[in-house]
C-alpha positions in Angstrom: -61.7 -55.1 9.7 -64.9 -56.8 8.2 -66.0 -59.9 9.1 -64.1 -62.0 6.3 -60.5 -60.4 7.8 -61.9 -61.5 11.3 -62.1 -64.8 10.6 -59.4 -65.1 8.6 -57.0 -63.5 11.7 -58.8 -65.9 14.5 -58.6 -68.6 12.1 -54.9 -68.0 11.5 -54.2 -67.5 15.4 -55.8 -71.0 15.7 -59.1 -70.0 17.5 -62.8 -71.3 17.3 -65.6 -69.3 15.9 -69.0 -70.1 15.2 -70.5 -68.7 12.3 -74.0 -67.6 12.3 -75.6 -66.9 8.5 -79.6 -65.7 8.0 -80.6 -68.3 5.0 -83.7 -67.0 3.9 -86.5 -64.7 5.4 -90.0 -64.1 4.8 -92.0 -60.5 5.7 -90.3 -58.3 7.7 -87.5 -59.3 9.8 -84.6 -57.2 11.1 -82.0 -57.8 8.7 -82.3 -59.8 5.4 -80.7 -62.7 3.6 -77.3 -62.4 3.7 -76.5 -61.3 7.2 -73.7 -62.7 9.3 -72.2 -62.9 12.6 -69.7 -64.3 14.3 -69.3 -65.8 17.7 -66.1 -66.6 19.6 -65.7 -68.7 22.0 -65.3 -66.3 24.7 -68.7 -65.4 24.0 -68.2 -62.3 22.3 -69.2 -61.7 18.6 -68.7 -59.7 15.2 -71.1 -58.5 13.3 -74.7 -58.8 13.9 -78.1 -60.5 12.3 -80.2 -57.9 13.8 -80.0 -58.0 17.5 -82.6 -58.4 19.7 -84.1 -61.8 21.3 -83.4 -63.6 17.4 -79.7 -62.8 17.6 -79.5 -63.7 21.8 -81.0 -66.9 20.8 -78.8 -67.3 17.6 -75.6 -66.6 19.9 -76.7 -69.1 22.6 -77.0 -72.2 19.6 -73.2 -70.8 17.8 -72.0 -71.3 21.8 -73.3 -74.7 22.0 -72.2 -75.4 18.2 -69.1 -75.0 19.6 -69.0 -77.5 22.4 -70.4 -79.7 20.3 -68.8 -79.3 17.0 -72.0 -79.7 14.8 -73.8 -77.5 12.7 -77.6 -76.5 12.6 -80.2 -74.6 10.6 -82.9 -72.7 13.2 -85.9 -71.3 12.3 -87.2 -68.1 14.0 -91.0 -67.1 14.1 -91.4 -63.1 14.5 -95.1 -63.0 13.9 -95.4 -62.4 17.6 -98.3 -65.1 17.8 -97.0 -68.3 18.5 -93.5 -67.4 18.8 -90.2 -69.1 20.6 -90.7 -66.8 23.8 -89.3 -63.8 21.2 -90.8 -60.8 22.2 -90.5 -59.5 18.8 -93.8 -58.8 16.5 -91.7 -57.4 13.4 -94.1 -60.1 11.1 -91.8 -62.7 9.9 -89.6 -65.7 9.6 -86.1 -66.6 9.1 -83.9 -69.1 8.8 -80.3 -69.2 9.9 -77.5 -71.8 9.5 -75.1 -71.9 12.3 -71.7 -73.6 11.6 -69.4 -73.8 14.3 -65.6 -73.7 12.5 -63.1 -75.9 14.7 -61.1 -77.7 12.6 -60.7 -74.4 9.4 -58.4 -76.7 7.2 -60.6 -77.0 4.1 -62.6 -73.6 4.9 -59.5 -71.4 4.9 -57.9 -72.0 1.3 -61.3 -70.3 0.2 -61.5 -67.9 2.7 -57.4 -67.1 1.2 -59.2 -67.0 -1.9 -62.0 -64.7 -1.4 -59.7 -62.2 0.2 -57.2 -62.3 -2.7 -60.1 -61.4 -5.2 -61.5 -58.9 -3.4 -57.2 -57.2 -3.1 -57.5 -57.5 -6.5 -60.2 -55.6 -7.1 -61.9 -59.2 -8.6 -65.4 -60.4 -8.8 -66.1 -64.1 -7.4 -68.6 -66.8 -6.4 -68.9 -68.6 -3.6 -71.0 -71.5 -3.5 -72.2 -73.1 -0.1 -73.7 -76.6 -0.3 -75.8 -77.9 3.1 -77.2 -81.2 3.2 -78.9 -82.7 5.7 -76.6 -85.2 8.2 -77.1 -88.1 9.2 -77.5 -87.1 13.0 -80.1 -85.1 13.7 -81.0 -81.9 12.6 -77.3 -81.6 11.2 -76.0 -80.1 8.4 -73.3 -81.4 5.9 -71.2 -78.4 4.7 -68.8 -77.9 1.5 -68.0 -74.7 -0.3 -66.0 -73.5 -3.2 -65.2 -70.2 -4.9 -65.0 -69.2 -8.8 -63.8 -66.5 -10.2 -63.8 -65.5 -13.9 -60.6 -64.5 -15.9 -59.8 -60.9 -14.7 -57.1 -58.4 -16.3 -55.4 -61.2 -17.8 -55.3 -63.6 -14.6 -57.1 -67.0 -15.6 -59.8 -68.3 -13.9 -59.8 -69.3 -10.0 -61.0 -72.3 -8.9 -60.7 -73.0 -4.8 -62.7 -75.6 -3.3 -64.5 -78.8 -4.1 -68.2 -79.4 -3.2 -69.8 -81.2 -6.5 -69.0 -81.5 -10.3 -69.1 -79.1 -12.9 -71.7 -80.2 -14.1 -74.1 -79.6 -11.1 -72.3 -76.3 -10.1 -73.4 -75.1 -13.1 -77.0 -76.4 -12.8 -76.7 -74.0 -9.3 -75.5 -70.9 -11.0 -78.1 -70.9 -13.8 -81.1 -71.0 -11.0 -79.4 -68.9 -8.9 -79.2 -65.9 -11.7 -77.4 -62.9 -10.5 -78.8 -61.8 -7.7 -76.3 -61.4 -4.9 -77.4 -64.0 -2.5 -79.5 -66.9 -3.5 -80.8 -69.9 -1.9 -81.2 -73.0 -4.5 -83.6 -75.8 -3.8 -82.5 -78.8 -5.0 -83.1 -82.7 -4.5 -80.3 -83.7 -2.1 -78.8 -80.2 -0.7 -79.9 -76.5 -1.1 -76.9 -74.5 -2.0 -76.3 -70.9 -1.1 -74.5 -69.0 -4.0 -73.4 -65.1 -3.2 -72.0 -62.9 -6.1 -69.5 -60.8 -4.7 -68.8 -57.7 -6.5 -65.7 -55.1 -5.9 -66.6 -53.0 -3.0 -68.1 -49.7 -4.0 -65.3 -46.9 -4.0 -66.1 -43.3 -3.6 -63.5 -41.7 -5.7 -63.4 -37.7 -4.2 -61.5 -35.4 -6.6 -61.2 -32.4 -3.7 -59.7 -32.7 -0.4 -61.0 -29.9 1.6 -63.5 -29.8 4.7 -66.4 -30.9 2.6 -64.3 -34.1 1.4 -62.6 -34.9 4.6 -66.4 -35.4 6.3 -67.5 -37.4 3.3 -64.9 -40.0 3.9 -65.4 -40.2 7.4 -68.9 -41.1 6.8 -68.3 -42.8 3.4 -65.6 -45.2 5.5 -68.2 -46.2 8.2 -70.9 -46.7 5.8 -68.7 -49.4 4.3 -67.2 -47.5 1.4 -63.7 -47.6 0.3 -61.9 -44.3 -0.2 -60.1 -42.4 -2.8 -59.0 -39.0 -2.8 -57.4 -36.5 -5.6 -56.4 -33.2 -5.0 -53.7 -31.3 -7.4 -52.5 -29.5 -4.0 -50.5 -32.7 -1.9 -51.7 -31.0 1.5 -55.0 -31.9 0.8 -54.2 -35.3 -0.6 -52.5 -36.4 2.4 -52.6 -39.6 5.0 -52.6 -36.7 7.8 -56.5 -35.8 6.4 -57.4 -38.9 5.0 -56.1 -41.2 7.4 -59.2 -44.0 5.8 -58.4 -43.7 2.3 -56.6 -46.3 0.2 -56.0 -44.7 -2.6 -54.1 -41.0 -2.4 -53.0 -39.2 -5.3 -52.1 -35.5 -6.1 -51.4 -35.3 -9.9 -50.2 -31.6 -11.3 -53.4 -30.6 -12.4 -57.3 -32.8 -13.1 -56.2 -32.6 -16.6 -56.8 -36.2 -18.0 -57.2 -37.3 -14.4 -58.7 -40.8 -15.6 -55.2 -41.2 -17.7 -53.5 -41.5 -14.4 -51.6 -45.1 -14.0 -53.3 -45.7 -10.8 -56.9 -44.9 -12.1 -56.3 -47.1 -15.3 -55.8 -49.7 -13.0 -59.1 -49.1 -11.6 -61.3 -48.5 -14.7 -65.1 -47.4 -13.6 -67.8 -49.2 -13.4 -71.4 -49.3 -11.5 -69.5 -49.2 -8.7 -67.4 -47.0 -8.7 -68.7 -43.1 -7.0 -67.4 -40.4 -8.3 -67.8 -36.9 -5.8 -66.8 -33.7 -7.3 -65.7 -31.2 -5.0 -62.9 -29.4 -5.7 -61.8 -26.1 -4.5 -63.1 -24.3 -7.5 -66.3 -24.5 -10.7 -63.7 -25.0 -13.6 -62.0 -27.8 -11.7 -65.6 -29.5 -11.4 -66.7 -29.0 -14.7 -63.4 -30.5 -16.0 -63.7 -33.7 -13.5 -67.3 -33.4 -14.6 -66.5 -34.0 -18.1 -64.0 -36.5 -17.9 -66.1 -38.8 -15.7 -69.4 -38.4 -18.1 -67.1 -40.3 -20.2 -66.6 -43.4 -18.0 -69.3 -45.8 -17.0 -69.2 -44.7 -13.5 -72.2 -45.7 -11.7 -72.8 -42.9 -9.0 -71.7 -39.0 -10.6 -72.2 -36.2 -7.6 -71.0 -32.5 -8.1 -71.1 -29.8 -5.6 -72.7 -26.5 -6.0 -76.3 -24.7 -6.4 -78.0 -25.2 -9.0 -76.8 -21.9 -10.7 -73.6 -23.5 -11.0 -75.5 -26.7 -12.2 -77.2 -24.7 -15.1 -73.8 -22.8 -15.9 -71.3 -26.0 -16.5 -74.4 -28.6 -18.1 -74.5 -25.4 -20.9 -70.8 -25.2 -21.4 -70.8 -29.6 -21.4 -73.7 -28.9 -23.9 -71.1 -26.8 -26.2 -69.4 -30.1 -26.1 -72.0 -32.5 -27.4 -73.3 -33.2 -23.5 -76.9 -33.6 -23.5 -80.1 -34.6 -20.8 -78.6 -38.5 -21.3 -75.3 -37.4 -19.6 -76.7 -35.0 -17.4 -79.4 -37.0 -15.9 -76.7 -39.2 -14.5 -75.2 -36.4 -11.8 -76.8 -35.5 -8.8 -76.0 -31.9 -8.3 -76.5 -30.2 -6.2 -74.9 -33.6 -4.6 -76.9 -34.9 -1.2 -79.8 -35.5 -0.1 -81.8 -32.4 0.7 -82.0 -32.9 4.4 -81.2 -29.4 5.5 -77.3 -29.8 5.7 -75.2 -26.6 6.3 -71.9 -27.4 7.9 -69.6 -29.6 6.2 -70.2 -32.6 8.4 -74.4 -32.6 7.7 -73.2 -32.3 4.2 -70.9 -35.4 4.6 -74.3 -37.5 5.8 -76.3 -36.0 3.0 -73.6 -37.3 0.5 -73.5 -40.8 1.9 -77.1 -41.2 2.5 -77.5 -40.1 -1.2 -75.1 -42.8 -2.2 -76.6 -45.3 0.3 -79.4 -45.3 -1.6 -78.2 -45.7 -4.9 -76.1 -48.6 -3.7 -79.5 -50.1 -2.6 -81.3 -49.6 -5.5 -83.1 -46.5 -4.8 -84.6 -43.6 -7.6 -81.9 -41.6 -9.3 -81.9 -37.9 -9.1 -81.9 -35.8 -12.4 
């Protein structure tokens, strides 16, 4: 479960939770903008913002938010010179809000929200307005989610926390980027993008696949597996995937129902490793036709040469080509299937993050 089903189960069971966000952060800090934890009232949590004496201290102020129903915004200082008594010199600041959640009657309808677009697969906005309180050092709170017409489902609208007018002000300065914190007279706002979560689609289920998807889960991935042999496209191997299919044969594989439901995009991974080269290059052709944003094939390089000059015969060129990573991985020394499995995911770990493509 991630940290938006947690909630949304200790919510719905009728418990507490303080929920503790980093804001911003400035040099180097253990995690970034963005990072969350939550802390129950039994004083254990979910998730983390980095551990260490930031998060202890963090945990400690969510515990008190709790007694006292109020929220905050605290400032760390990790320069290691004039510090909170951290004994931490990584060399910057942060901000975090901490937001105890007692009384989740307004919060949960867009927490409901934000689950239901990501089932479906949606993209949405969440916009967080803090203002400052009239008590001291407290923090006003409000959110709302959008979400744009998707597969012919209209637009989403869950939550009130200004006018139209003003929430659009917030979007324009916020751009794209997937968490932003806007400046403006009266409140700063928080705005997050939230995009479909990555899914690494393997056509192949053998040993190579199965470690892939162990790895690919825990990194944060969602699975899907394809195999034209059901034994290897089973629950029994794949126990994390969400998506299992074994069609006939990889023949128009992207023609499938349950993949035109799922059309590809940037993020959507596409690993190659099927039990045999003409099985690849026929995956690999079909998926240099989509927009997928991550292409990975097995095999040396041999292989590589062989299949990019029967794709070539095709109309295939260095464009296409530069978009695969084969042979798929890292090169970290990996031998056995499950090395291989980290080199795949730490190659796709860095392309989620940004990192240099591979030709």
């Amino acid at each position: 479960m991630d940290l938006l089903d947690i909630m949304l189960d200790r919510l719905g069971r009728g418990e507490s939770l303080a929920h503790v966000t980093i804001l911003h952060q400035d040099g180097s800090t253990p995690r970034t903008a963005g990072a969350r934890m939550l802390v129950f009232a039994d004083g254990s949590i979910a998730g983390t913002i980095g551990g260490g004496q930031v998060e202890a201290m963090a945990m400690d102020m969510a515990r008190a938010s709790l007694r006292t129903g109020r929220s905050a915004r605290a400032s760390f200082d990790l320069t290691g010179g004039r510090d909170q008594g951290m004994d931490m010199i990584c060399g910057g600041r942060l901000e975090a809000l901490i937001e105890p959640i007692i009384d989740p009657a307004k919060l949960l309808p867009v927490l409901q929200a934000a689950q239901t677009c990501r089932q479906d697969r949606r993209p949405f906005t969440l916009l967080t307005m803090l203002r400052a309180s009239e008590d001291e050092n407290g923090v006003e709170i409000a959110r709302c989610l959008r979400a744009p017409e998707h597969a012919g489902q209209p637009a989403l609208r869950q939550g009130s926390c200004a006018g139209e007018q003003e929430l659009e002000g917030v979007l324009r300065e916020a751009g794209w980027e997937p968490w932003s914190l806007v400046r403006q007279p009266g409140a700063d706002w928080l705005v997050e993008h939230y995009r479909p979560r990555e899914t690494v689609y393997l056509f192949g289920g053998g040993h190579v696949a199965q470690k892939i998807a162990h790895v690919a889960h825990i990194a944060g991935f969602r699975i899907a597996v394809l195999d034209d042999r059901p034994e290897f496209a089973s629950r029994e191997l794949f126990p994390q995937a969400e998506l299992l299919l074994a069609p006939p044969s990889f023949a128009n594989v992207f023609g499938l129902p349950e993949l035109a439901r799922e059309p590809m995009t940037d993020t959507s991974y596409v690993v190659i490793v099927t039990r045999g080269h003409r099985h690849d290059a026929d995956v690999l052709e079909q998926t240099l036709r989509t927009a997928a944003g991550y292409i990975g094939m097995i095999g040396s390089r041999a292989k590589r040469e062989a299949t990019y000059r029967k794709l070539g015969e095709k109309g295939f060129g260095p464009h296409d080509f530069a978009r695969v990573h084969c042979p798929i991985g890292l090169d970290i020394g990996a031998q056995t299937p499950e090395e291989i499995g980290v080199s795949v995911v730490a190659e796709m770990i860095l392309h989620r993050a940004g990192g240099p493509r591979r030709g």
